[in-house]
GUFITI-760420 format. One record per residue (C-alpha): x, z, y; residue in one letter. Coordinates in nm, 3 decimals. Example, Ala and Ser with C-alpha at 12.3 -4.5 7.8 and 13.67 -1.06 7.14 Angstrom:
      xx      zz      yy tido
   1.230   0.780  -0.450    A
   1.367   0.714  -0.106    S
***
This chain:
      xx      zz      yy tido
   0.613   0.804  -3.425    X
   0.533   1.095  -3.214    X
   0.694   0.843  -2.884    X
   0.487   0.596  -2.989    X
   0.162   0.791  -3.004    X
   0.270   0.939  -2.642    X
   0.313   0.589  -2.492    X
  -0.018   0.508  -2.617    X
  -0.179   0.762  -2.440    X
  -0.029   0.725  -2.106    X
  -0.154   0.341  -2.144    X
  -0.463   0.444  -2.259    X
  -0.529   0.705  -1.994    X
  -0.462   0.394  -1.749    X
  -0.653   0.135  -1.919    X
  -0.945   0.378  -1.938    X
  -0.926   0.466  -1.521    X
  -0.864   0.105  -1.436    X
  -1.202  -0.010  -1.660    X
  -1.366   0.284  -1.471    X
  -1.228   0.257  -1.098    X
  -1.233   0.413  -0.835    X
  -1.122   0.771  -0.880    X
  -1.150   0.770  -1.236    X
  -0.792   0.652  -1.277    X
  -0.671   0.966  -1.130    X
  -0.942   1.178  -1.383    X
  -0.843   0.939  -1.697    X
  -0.463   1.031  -1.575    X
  -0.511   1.445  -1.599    X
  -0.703   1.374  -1.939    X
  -0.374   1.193  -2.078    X
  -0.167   1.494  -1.939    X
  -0.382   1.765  -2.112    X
  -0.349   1.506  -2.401    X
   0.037   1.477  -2.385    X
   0.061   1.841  -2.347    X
  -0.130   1.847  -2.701    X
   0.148   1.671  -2.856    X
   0.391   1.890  -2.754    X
   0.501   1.767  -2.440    X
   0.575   2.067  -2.177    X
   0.330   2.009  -1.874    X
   0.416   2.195  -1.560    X
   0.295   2.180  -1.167    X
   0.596   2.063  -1.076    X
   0.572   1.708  -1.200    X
   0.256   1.701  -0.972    X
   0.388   1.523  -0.652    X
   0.190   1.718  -0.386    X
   0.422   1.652  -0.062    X
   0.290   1.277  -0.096    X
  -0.053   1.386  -0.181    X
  -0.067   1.635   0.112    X
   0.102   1.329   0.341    X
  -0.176   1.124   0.220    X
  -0.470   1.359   0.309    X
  -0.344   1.431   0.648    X
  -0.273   1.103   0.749    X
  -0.648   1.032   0.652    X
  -0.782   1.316   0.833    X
  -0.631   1.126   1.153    X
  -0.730   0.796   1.054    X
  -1.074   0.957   0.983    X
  -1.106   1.100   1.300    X
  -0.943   0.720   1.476    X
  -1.264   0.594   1.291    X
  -1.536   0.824   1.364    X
  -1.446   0.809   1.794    X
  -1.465   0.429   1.713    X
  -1.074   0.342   1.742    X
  -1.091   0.135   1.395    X
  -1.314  -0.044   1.516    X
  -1.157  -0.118   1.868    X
  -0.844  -0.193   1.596    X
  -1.022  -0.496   1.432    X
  -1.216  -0.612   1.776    X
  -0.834  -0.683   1.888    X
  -0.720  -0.860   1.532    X
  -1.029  -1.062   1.583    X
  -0.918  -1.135   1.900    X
  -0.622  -1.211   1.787    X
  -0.708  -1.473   1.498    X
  -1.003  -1.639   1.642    X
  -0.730  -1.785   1.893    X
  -0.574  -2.035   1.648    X
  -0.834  -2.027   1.335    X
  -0.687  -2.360   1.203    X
  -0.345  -2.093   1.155    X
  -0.545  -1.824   1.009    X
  -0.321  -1.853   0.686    X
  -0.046  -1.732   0.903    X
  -0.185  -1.482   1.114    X
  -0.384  -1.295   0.889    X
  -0.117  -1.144   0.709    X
   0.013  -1.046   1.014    X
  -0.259  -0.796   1.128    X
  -0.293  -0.644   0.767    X
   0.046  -0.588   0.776    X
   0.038  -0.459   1.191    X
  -0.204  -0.260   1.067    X
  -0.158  -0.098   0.789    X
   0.221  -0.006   0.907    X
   0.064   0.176   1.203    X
  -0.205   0.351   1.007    X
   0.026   0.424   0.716    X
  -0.321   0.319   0.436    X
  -0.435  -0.041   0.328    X
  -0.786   0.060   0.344    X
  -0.743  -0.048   0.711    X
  -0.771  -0.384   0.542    X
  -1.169  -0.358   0.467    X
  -1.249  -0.414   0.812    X
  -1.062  -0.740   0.875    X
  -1.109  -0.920   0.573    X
  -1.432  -1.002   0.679    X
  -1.330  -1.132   0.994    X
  -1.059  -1.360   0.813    X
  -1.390  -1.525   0.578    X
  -1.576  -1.622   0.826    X
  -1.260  -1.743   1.082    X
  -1.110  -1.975   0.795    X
  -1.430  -2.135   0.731    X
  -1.501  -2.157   1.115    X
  -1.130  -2.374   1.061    X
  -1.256  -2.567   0.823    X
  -0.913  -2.348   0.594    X
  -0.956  -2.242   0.256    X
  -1.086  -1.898   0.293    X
  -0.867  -1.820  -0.060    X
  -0.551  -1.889   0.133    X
  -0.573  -1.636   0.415    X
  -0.762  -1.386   0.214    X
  -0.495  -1.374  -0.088    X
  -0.199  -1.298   0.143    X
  -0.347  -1.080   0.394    X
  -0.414  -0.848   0.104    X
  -0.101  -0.848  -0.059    X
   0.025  -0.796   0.304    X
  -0.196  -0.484   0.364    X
  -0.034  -0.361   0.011    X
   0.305  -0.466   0.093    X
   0.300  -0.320   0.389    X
   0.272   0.050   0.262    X
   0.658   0.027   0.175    X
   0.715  -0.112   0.544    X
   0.532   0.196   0.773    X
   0.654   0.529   0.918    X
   0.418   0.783   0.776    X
   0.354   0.659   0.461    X
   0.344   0.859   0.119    X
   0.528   0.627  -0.010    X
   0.820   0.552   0.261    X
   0.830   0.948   0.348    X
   0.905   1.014  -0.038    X
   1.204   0.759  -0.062    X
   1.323   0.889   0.262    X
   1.347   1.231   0.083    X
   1.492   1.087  -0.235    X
   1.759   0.856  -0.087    X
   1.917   1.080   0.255    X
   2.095   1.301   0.030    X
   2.240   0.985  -0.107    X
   2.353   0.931   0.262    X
   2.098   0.676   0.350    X
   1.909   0.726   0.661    X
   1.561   0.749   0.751    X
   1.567   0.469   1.054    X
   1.769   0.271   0.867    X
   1.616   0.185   0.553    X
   1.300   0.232   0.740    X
   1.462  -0.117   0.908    X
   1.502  -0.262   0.588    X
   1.190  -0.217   0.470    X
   1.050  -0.357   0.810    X
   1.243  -0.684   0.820    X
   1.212  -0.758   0.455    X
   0.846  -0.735   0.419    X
   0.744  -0.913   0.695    X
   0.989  -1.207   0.678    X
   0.863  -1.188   0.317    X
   0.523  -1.228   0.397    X
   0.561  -1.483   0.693    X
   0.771  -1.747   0.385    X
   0.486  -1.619   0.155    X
   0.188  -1.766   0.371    X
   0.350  -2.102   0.458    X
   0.373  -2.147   0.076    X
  -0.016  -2.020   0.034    X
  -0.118  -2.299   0.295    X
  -0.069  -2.522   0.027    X
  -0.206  -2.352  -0.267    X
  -0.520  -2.513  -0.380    X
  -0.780  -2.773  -0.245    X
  -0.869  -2.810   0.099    X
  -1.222  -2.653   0.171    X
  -1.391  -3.039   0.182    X
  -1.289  -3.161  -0.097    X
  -1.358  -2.839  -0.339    X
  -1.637  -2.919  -0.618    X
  -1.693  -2.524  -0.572    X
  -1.778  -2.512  -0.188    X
  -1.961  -2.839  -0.193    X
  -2.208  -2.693  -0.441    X
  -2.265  -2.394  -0.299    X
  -2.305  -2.580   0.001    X
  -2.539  -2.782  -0.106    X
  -2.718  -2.492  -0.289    X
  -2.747  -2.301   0.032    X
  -2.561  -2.040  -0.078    X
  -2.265  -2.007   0.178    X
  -2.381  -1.861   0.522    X
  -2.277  -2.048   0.826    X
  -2.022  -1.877   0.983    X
  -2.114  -1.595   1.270    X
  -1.944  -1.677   1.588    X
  -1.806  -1.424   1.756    X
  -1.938  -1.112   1.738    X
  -2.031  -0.896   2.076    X
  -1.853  -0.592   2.125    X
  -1.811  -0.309   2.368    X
  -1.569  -0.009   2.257    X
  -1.708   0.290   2.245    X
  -1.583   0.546   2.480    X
  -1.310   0.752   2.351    X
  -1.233   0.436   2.156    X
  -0.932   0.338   2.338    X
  -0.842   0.697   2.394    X
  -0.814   0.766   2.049    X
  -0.580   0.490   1.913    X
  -0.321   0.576   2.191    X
  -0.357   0.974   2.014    X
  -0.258   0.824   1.685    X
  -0.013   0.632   1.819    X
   0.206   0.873   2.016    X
   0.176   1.088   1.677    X
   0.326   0.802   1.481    X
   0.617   0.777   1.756    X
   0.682   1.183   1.748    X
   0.702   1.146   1.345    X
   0.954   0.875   1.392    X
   1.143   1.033   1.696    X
   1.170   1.411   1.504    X
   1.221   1.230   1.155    X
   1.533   1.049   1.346    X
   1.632   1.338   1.554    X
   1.652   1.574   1.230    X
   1.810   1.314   1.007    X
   2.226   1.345   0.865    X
   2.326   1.005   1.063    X
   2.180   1.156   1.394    X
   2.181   1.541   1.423    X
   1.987   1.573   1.723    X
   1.833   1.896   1.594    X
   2.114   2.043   1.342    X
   1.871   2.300   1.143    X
   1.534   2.237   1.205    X
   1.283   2.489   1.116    X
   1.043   2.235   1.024    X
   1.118   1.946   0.759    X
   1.012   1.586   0.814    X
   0.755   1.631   0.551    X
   0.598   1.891   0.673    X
   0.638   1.796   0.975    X
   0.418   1.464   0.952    X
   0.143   1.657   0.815    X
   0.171   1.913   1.067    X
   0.165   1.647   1.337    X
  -0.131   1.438   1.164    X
  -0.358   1.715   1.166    X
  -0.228   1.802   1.521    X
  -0.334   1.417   1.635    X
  -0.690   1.492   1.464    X
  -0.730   1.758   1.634    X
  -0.696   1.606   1.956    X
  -0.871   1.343   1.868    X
  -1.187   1.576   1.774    X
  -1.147   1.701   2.082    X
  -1.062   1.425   2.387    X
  -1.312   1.195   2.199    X
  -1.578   1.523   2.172    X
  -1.670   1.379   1.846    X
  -1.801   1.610   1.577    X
  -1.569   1.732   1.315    X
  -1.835   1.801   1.030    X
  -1.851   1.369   1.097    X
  -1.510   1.308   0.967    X
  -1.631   1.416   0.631    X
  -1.890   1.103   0.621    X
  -1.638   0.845   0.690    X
  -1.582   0.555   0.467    X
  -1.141   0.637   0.535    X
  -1.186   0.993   0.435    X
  -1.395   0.917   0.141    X
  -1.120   0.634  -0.005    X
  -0.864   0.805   0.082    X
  -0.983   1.142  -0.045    X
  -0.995   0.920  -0.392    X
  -0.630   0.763  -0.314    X
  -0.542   1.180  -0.351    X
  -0.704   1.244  -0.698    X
  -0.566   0.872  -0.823    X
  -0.167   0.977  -0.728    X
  -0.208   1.316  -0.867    X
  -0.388   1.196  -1.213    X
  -0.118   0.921  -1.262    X
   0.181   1.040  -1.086    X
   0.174   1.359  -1.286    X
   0.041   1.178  -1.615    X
   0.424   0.933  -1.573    X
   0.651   1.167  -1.440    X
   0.510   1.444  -1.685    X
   0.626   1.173  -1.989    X
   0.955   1.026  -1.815    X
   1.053   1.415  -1.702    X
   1.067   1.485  -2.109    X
   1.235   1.174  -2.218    X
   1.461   1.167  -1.913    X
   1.801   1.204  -2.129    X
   1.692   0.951  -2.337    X
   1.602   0.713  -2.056    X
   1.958   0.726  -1.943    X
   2.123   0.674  -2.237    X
   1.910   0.347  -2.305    X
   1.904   0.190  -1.949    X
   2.198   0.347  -1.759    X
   2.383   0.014  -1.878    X
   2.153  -0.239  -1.870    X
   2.084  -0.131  -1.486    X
   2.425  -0.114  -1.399    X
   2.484  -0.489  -1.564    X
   2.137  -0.591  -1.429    X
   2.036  -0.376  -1.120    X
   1.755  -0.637  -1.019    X
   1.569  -0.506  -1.335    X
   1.480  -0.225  -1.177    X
   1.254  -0.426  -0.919    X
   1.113  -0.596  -1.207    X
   1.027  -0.231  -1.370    X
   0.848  -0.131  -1.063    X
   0.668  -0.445  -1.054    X
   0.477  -0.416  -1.354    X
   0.449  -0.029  -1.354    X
   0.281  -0.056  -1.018    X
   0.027  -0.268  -1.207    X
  -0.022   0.042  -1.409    X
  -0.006   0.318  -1.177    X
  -0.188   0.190  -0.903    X
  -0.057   0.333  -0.585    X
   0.320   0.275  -0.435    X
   0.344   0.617  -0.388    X
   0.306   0.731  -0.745    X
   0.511   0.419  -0.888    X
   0.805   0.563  -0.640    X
   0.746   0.904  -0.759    X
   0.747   0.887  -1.095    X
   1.029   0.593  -1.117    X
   1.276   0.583  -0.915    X
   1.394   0.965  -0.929    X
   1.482   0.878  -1.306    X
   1.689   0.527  -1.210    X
   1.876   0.732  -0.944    X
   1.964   0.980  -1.225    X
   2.096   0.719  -1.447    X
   2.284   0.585  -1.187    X
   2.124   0.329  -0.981    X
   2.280   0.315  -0.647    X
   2.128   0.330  -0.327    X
   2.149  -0.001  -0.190    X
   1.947  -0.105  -0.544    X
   1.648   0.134  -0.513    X
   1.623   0.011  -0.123    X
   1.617  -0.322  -0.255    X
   1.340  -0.265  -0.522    X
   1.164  -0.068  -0.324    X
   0.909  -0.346  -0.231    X
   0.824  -0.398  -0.581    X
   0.618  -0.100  -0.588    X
   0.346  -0.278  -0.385    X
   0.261  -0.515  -0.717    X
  -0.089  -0.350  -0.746    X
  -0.221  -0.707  -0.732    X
  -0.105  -0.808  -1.094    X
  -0.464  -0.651  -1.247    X
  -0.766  -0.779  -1.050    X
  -0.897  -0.433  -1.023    X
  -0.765  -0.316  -0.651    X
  -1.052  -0.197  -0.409    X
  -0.913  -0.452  -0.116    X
  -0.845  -0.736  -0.363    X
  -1.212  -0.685  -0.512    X
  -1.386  -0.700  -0.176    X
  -1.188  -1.015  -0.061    X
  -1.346  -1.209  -0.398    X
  -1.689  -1.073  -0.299    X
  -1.630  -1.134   0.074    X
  -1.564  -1.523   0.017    X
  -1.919  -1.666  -0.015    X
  -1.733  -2.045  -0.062    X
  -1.614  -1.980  -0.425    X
  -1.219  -2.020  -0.361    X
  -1.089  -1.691  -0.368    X
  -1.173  -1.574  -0.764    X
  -1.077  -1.449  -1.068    X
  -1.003  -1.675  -1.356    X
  -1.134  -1.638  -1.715    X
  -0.802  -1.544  -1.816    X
  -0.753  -1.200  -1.583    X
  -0.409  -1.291  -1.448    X
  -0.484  -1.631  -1.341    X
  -0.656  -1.470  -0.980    X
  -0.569  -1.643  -0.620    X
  -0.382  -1.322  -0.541    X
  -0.089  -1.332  -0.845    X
   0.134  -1.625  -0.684    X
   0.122  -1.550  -0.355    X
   0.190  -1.151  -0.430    X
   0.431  -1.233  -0.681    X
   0.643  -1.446  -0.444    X
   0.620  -1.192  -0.157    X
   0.800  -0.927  -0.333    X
   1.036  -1.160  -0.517    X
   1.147  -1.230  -0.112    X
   1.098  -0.894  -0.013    X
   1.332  -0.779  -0.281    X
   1.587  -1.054  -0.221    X
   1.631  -0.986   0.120    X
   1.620  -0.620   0.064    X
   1.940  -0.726  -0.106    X
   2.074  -0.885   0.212    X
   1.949  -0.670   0.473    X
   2.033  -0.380   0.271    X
   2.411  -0.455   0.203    X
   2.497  -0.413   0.550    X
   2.260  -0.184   0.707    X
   2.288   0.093   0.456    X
***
């Protein structure tokens, strides 16, 4: 009885943030821990995951400063670049700079400032803005399991080298089975619904006057310091990969390092900002005011409400939780990917899924090569039509195809992202087995 009531808090403490959104889910999640904590369950600070939230914040505080000395926008000037030179293949390509660009900036908010651009170059095409706009944001969420200095990745990294799994190499898995995933993923979407003439939808808007013509091409000069500043932040994405490698069990380039890799990704994050702030002599008060800082600021509270509200409820039930699933994962190891799947639904950011998951499968004896695998599944934050990115591509489409049906689930974003990961896990199967 007591289980039962706790359950139904935890879901209730999500339910309530996700109705809210924004950064109530991460205030609705510390409510359900004070809550749990009433019942009886022991709440302590160290269920609260802050390596990934300090990861997160000083990732943003580089990606903040990118923005402010005008490299984000330099960043989408080149994707626009990039699709407007084949816009009858935008299906295809625009998954490929969410992805590009969300693995180098380590957030999917990147993926506000190109969605956009992908509207108004599929209806330029005469392509069914729904098509490119449903995979290129499951690609920007997919894509947080695929890059270097994510909370997410740098968390399984620290989870799975004692296991004797190496920080390049399942960084390669990820890599590989994410973006062959998406590449299948978008041929498939190319065919998913009505072509853009002969939808009842667009014609009446059409007719109605109530889809703008698209833009053109938009006229841009970067700013200076632009250029300057995405060649800062991308040098301090190689050093984090170069001293994560260098440090790691399978390399031993540096045998005791004084600084871990976690800290040492913050340490060189802030580092990049600084430059930044300085070569680009833009003003640091600024960084504050930026629309990265702000979200991401929010992406903080959200994985330390939920994070600590799940692990804080697994952590107490964790003997339990072996004794019921050891078995049923050892007999039926995909399950786990399927448990990550819908929690991610739930929990709302890869990194807290990871956190509060897959500790507890690895203690009830998942191996290695399974979590690596699954891993991808944590990027299902799709399945509930509540995302920030996923929102703004519905609103963004002025031609009526991308939506949300009456029935909640039945979105343009659930087959597309549901067949991505189903890939992305499947060949995290294959690529796995013989590169960890």
């Amino acid at each position: 009885m007591l289980l039962t009531l706790q359950i139904i808090i935890v879901l209730g403490a999500i339910f309530l943030g996700a109705r809210l959104g924004s950064i109530a889910i991460g205030m609705a999640g510390g409510a359900g821990v004070l809550l749990l904590g009433l019942t009886g369950i022991p709440v302590t600070i160290k269920d609260i995951p802050f390596d990934v939230i300090g990861i997160i914040m000083c990732v943003i505080a580089a990606i903040a400063a990118m923005q402010k000395a005008g490299g984000l926008d330099y960043l989408v000037y080149l994707a626009e670049k990039a699709l407007r030179k084949n816009p009858k293949q935008i299906t295809i390509w625009a998954p490929i700079v969410t992805w590009l660009m969300t693995v180098f900036c380590g957030t999917g908010h990147t993926a506000f400032s190109t969605l956009p651009v992908i509207a108004e170059v599929a209806k330029e095409g005469g392509v069914r803005p729904s098509r490119p706009l449903s995979i290129a944001v499951v690609a920007s969420q997919m894509a947080i399991t695929a890059s270097p200095i994510s909370a997410a990745v740098v968390f399984m990294a620290s989870i799975m080298e004692p296991l004797g799994v190496g920080y390049v190499s399942m960084l390669a898995v990820f890599i590989l089975s994410t973006f062959l995933a998406i590449i299948i993923t978008a041929f498939v979407t190319n065919f998913l619904g009505k072509d853009l003439a002969d939808d009842p939808v667009y014609q009446e808007r059409l007719a109605n006057g109530t889809v703008k013509p698209p833009s053109g091409v938009h006229d841009y000069t970067p700013v200076k310091g632009a250029k300057a500043s995405v060649m800062i932040f991308l040098v301090a994405i190689l050093l984090v990969m170069f001293y994560a490698t260098a440090i790691s069990d399978q390399v031993g380039l540096i045998k005791e390092p004084t600084i871990p890799r976690n800290e040492a990704i913050m340490a060189i994050m802030l580092g990049a900002a600084t430059v930044i702030t300085l070569v680009c002599k833009i003003k640091a008060d600024t960084i504050l005011q930026s629309s990265v800082f702000r979200s991401g600021m929010s992406a903080c509270v959200c994985v330390l409400g939920v994070a600590w509200l799940g692990t804080t409820l697994i952590n107490h039930y964790i003997d339990d939780i072996k004794e019921l699933s050891g078995n049923v994962l050892n007999d039926y190891p995909w399950m786990l990917a399927v448990v990550l799947f819908f929690a991610a639904a739930l929990l709302y950011s890869q990194a807290a899924t990871a956190k509060a998951l897959l500790p507890a499968a690895l203690a009830v004896g998942v191996s290695p090569l399974v979590a690596v695998a699954s891993f991808a599944a944590v990027s299902a934050l799709f399945i509930l039509p509540t995302y920030p990115t996923l929102l703004a591509a519905v609103e963004m489409d002025d031609t009526g195809s991308t939506k949300i049906g009456k029935f909640v689930f039945n979105h343009s974003f659930i087959i597309p992202g549901t067949l991505a990961i189903a890939l992305a896990v499947a060949f995290g199967f294959l690529f796995g087995s013989f590169m960890i």
